[in-house]
C-alpha positions as a Markdown table, in Angstrom:
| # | Residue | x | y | z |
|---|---|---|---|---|
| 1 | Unk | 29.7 | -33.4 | -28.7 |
| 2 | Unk | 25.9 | -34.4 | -28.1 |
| 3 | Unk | 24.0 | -35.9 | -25.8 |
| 4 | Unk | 25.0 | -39.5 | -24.4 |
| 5 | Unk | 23.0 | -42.4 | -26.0 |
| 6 | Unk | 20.8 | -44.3 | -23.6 |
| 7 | Unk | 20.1 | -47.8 | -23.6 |
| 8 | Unk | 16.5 | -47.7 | -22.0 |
| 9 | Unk | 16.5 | -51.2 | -21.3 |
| 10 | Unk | 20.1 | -51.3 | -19.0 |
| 11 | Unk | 18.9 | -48.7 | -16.8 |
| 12 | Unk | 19.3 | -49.6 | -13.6 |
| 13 | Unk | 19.0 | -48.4 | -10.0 |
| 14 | Unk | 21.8 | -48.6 | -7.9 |
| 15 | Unk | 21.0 | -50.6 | -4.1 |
| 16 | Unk | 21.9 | -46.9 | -2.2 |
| 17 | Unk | 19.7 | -45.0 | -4.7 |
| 18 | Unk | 17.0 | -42.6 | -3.0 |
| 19 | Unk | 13.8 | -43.4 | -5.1 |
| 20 | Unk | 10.7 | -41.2 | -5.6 |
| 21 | Unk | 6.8 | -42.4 | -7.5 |
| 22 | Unk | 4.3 | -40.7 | -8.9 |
| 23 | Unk | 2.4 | -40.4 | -12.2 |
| 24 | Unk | 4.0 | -39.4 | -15.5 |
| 25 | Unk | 2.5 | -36.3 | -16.8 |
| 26 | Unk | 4.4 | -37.3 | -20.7 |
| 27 | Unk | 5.9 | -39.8 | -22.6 |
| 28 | Unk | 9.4 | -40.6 | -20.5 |
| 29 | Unk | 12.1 | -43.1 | -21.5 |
| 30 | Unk | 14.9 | -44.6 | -18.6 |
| 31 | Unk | 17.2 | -42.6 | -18.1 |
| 32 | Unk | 16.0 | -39.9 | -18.8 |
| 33 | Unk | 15.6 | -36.5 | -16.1 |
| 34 | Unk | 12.6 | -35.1 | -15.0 |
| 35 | Unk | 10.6 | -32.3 | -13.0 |
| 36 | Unk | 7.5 | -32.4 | -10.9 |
| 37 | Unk | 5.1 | -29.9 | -12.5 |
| 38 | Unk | 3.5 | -27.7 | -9.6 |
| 39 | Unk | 0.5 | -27.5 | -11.4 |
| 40 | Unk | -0.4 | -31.0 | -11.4 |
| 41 | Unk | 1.8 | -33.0 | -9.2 |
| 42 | Unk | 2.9 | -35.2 | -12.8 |
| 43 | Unk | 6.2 | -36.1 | -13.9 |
| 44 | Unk | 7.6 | -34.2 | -17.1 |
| 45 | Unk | 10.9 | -34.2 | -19.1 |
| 46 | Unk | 13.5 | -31.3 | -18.0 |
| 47 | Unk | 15.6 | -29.6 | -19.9 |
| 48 | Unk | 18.4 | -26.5 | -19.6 |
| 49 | Unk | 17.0 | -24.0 | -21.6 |
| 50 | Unk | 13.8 | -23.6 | -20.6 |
| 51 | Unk | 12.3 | -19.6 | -19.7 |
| 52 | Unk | 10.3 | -21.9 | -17.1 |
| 53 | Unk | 12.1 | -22.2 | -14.5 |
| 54 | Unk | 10.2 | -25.1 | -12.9 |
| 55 | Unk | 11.1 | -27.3 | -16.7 |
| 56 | Unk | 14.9 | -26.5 | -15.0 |
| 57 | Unk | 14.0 | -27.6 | -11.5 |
| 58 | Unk | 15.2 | -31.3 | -12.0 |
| 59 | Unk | 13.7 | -33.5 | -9.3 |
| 60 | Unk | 15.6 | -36.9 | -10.8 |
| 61 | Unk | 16.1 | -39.4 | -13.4 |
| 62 | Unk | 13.4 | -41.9 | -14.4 |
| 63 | Unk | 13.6 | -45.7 | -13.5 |
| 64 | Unk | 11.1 | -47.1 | -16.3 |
| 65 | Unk | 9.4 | -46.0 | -18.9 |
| 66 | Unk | 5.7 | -44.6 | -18.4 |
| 67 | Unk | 3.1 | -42.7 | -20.7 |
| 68 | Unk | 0.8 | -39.7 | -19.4 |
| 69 | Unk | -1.4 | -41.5 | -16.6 |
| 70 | Unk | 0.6 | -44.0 | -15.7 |
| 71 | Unk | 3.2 | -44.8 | -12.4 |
| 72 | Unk | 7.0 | -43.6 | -13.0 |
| 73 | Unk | 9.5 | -44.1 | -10.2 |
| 74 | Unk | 13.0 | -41.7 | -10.3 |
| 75 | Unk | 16.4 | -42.1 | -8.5 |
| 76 | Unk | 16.3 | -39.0 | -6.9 |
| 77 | Unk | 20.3 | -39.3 | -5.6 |
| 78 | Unk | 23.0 | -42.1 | -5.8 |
| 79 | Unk | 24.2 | -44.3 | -8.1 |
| 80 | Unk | 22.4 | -45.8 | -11.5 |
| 81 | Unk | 23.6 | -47.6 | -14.1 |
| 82 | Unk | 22.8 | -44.9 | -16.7 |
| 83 | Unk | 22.6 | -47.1 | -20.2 |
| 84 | Unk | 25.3 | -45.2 | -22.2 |
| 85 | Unk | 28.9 | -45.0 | -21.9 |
| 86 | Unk | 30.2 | -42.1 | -19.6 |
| 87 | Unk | 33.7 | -41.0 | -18.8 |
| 88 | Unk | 35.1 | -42.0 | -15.2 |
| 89 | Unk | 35.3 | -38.9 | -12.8 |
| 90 | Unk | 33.5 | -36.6 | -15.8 |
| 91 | Unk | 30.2 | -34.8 | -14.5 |
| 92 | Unk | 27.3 | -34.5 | -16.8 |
| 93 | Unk | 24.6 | -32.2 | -17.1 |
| 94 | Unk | 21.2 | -31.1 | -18.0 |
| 95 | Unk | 20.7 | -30.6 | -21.7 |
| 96 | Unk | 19.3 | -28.0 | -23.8 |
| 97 | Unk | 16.8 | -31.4 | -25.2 |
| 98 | Unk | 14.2 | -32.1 | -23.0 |
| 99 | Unk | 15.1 | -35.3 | -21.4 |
| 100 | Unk | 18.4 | -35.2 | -22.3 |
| 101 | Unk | 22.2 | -35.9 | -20.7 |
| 102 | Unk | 25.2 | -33.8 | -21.8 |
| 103 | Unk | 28.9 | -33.1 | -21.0 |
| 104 | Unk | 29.7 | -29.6 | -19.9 |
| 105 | Unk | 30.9 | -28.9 | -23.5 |
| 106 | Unk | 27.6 | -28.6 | -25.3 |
| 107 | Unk | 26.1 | -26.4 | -22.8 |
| 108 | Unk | 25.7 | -22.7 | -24.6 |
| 109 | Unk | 24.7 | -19.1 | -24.2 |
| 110 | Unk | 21.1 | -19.2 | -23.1 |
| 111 | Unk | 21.4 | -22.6 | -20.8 |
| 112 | Unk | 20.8 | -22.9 | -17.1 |
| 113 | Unk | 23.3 | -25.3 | -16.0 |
| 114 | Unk | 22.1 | -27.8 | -14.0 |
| 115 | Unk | 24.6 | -31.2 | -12.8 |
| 116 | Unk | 22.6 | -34.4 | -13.0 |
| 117 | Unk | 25.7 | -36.0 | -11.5 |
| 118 | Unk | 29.5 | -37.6 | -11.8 |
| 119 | Unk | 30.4 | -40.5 | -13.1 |
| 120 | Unk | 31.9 | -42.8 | -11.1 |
| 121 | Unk | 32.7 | -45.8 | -14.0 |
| 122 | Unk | 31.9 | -45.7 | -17.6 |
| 123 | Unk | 28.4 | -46.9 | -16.9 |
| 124 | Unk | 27.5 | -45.5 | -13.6 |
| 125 | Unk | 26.3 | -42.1 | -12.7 |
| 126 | Unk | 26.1 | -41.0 | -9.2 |
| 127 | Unk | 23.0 | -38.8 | -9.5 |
| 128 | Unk | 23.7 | -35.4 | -7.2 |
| 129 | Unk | 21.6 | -32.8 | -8.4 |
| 130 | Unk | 22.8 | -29.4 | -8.5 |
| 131 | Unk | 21.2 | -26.4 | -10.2 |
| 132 | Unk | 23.0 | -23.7 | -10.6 |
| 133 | Unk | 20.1 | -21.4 | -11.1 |
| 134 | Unk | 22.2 | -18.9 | -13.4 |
| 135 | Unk | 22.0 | -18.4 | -17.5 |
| 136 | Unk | 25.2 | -18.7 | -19.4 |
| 137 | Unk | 26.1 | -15.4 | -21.0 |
């Protein structure tokens, strides 16, 4: 399997989701899940595989799209309409490609695994973090 395919443009905040702004410390795409640097308080892309511990320490997905500088807003918990087809009732994950979305099955040896969320249709993810702060073996 691979990561799911976004559609940037039909990403879409659900009316319950918790939001959070502040600046983007990258380039970031919708959809895709982020971490708040300690360092410097800006937005950068996450991914599973990092040594870094704080690249792991997903903080939610982004809203819009935003370049280093400029104002990014993330659905920190409930639902979004992620852009990409999911599977009902499947959860999916943080993947080894920074800023990426994966099924449990492409997560390997080496990988923190991290749940972004379960999907709750075959277009909505109910964002739920949960880091499992432990390396596959």
């Amino acid at each position: 399997m691979a990561d799911i395919t976004i559609t940037a443009a039909s990403v879409v905040r659900g009316p319950t989701a918790k939001l959070e702004t502040g600046t983007a410390g990258a380039t970031i795409t919708q959809g895709q899940p982020v971490y708040r640097d300690a360092t410097d308080g800006l937005y950068k892309l996450s991914d599973c595989n990092s040594a870094t511990a704080a690249v792991r320490a997903v903080r939610g997905i982004a809203l819009n799209a935003a370049s280093t500088g400029q104002p990014l807003t993330i659905a920190k918990s409930g639902p979004v309409t992620i852009g990409a087809t999911l599977v009902a009732g499947v959860a999916y994950y943080l993947s080894g490609t920074a800023g990426g979305i994966c099924p449990v099955a492409d997560l390997t040896t080496g990988d923190y695994p991290t749940v972004l969320g379960i999907a709750t249709s075959t277009t909505v993810l109910n964002v739920d973090i949960q880091s499992s702060g432990a390396i596959l073996l």
